[in-house]
C-alpha positions in Angstrom: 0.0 0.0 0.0 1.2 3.2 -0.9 1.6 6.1 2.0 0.1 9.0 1.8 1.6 12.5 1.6 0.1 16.4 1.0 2.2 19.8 -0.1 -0.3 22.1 0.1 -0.3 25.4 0.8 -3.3 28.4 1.1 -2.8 31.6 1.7 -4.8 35.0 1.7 -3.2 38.0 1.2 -2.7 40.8 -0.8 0.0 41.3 -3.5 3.3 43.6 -3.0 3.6 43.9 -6.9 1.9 43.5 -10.4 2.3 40.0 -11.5 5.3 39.8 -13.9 4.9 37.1 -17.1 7.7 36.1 -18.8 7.6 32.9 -21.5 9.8 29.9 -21.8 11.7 28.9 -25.1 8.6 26.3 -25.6 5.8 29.6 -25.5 4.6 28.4 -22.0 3.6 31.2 -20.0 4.9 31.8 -16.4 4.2 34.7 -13.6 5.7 35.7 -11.0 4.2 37.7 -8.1 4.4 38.5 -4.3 1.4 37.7 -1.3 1.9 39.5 1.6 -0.1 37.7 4.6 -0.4 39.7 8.0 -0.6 38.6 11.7 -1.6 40.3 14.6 -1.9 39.4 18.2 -1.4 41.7 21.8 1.6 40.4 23.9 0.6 39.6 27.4 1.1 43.1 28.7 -1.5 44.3 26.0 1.0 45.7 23.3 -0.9 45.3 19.9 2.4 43.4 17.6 2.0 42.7 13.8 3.8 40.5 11.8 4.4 40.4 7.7 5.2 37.5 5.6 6.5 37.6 2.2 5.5 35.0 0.0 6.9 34.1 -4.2 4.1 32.5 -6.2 4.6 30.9 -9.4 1.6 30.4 -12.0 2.0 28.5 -15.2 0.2 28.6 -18.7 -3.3 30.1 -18.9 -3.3 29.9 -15.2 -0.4 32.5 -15.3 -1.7 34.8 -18.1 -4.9 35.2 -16.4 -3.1 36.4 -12.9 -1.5 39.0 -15.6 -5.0 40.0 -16.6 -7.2 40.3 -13.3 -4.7 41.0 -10.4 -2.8 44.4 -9.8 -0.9 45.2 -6.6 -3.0 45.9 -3.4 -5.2 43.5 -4.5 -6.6 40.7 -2.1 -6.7 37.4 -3.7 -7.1 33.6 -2.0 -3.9 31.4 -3.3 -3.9 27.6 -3.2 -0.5 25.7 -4.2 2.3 23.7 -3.5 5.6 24.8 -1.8 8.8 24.1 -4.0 12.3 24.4 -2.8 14.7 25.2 -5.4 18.6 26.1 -5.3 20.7 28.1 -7.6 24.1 29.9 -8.3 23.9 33.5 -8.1 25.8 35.8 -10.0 28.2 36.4 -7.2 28.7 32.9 -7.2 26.8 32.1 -4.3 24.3 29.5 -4.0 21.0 30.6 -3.4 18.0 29.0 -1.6 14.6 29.6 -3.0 11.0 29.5 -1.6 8.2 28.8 -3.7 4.5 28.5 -4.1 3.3 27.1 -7.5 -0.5 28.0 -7.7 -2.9 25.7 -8.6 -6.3 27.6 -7.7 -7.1 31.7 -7.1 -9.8 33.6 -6.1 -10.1 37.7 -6.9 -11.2 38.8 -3.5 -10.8 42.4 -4.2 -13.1 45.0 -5.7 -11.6 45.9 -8.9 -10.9 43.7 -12.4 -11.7 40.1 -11.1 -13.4 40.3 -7.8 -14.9 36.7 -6.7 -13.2 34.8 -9.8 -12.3 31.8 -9.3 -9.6 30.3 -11.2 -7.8 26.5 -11.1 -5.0 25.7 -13.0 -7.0 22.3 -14.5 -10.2 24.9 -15.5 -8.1 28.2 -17.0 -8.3 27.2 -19.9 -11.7 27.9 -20.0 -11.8 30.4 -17.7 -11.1 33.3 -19.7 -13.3 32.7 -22.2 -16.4 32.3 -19.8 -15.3 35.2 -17.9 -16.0 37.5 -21.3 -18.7 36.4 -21.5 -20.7 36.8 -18.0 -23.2 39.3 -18.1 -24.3 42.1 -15.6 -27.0 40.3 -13.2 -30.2 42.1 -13.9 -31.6 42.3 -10.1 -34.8 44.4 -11.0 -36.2 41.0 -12.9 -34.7 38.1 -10.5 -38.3 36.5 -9.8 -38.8 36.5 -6.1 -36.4 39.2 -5.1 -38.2 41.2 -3.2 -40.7 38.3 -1.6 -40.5 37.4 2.2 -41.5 34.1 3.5 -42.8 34.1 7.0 -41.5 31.8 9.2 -43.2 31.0 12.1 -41.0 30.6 15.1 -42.3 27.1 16.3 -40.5 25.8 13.2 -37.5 26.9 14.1 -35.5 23.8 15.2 -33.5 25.3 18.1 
C-alpha cells in the first residue's frame, strides 16, 4: 500500500507587486508575483504586535496569463498551491535558496478587475473565455427578489 503524503499550501493576502509574465523557449507562460499575509496578536502586557510574511508565487500557462490579466498590486486574492524548494548559483557565485509556491487555484477577492473569480489551474483554460462572456446580473427582474417568507417561530428547530 502506498503512503500517503500532501504539499499544500493556502494563503490570503494581498500582492506587493503586479504580477510579472515572462515565457519559456517552448511559449509556456509563467508569472511571477508576491502575497503579503499579515498577523496580529497583543503580547501579554497588552501591546498590539503585527507581523508580515512575504511569499513568491509561481503560476504557469493560462493559469499565469490570467493572474497578468485580473490581479494588480493591493489586491486581495485567495492562493492555493504547493511549496517548492529550489537552489541556484547567483551571480556572485553564491548559491542561493529559494521558496516557492506554485499556484494551482485563485480567487479575486478584491473589488476591482476580477473580484470573486475563481480560477484552477485544471479549468483556466476555460476560464477566460467564460469570464467575457458573463453578463451584468439584472436584479430588477430576478423572480422572487423582493418576496419574504414568513417563518413561524415554532418551526425553528433550536
Amino acid at each position: 500500500m502506498a503512503s500517503r503524503s500532501l504539499n499544500k499550501a493556502t494563503l490570503i493576502g494581498n500582492l506587493t507587486r503586479d504580477p510579472e509574465v515572462r515565457y519559456t523557449p517552448q511559449g509556456t507562460a509563467v508569472a511571477q508575483f508576491g502575497v503579503a499575509t499579515n498577523r496580529d496578536w497583543v503580547t501579554a502586557q497588552g501591546e498590539k504586535k503585527e507581523e508580515v510574511q512575504y511569499h513568491r508565487i509561481v503560476a504557469w500557462s493560462k493559469l499565469a496569463e490570467l493572474c497578468k490579466q485580473l490581479l494588480v498590486k493591493g489586491s486581495k486574492v485567495y492562493v492555493e498551491g504547493r511549496i517548492v524548494y529550489r537552489q541556484f548559483d547567483g551571480k556572485d557565485g553564491v548559491q542561493r535558496n529559494i521558496t516557492e509556491i506554485v499556484m494551482d487555484n485563485m480567487i479575486v477577492l478584491s473589488p476591482g478587475k476580477g473580484q470573486g473569480t475563481a480560477v484552477s489551474q485544471d479549468e483556466s483554460t476555460h476560464a477566460s473565455d467564460s469570464m467575457e462572456e458573463m453578463p451584468e446580473e439584472d436584479t430588477d427582474n430576478k423572480k422572487g427578489s423582493n418576496k419574504q417568507e414568513s417563518v413561524d417561530d415554532s418551526e425553528i428547530p433550536f
